[in-house]
matplotlib code that plots the C-alpha trace (Angstrom):
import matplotlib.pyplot as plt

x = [-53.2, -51.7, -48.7, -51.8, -53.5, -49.7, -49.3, -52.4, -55.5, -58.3, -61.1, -61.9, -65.2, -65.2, -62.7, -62.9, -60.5, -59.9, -59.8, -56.3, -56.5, -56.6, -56.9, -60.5, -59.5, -56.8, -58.6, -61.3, -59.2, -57.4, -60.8, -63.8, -66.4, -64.7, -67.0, -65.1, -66.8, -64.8, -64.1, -66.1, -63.8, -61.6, -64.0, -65.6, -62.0, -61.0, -64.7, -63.8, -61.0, -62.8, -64.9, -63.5, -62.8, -66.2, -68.1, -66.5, -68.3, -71.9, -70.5, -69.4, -72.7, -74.7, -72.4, -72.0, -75.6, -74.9, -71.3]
y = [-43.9, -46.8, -46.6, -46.9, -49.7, -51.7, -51.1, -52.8, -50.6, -52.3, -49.8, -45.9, -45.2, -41.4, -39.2, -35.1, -33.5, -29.9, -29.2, -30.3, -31.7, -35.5, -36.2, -37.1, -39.0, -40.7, -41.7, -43.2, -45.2, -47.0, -47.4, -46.9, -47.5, -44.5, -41.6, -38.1, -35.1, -31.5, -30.1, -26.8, -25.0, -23.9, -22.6, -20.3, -19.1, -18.4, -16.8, -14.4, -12.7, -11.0, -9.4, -6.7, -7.8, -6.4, -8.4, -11.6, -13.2, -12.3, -14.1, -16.9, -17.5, -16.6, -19.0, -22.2, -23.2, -22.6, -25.3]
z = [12.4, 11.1, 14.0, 16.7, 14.6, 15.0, 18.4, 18.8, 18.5, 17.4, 17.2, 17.8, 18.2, 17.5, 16.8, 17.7, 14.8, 14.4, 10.7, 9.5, 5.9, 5.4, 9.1, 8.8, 5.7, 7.6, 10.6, 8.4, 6.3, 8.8, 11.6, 8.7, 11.3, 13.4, 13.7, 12.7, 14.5, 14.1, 17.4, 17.4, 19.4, 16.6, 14.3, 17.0, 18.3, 14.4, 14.5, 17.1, 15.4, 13.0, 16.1, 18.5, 22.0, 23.0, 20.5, 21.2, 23.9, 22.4, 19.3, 20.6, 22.2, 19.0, 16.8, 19.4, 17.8, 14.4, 14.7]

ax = plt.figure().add_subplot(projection="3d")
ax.plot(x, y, z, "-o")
ax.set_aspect("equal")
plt.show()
């Protein structure tokens, strides 16, 4: 973050993050206005492995409101 903030970034409004540790912490420390969202994606793929291929798709759709 700080390597974007040199080369002249001033500002990110939002940021989409999936999960890594101290990304979020990261982003905010260098742009703290920045608004960190977690992408949803990756939490309903990792979801889907403990389904079997049959159960997947209804699980996805059940768990896109719950992220």
């Amino acid at each position: 973050m700080n390597v974007l903030k040199n080369r002249g970034t001033n500002d990110i409004l939002m940021a989409i993050v999936d999960g890594l540790k101290g990304f979020s912490g990261a982003i905010t420390t260098v742009f703290p206005e920045a608004i960190v969202q977690t992408c949803i994606v990756h939490p309903i793929r990792y979801s889907k492995q403990f389904a079997s291929w049959r159960e997947r798709k209804p699980l996805a759709v059940a768990l896109r409101p719950i992220y």
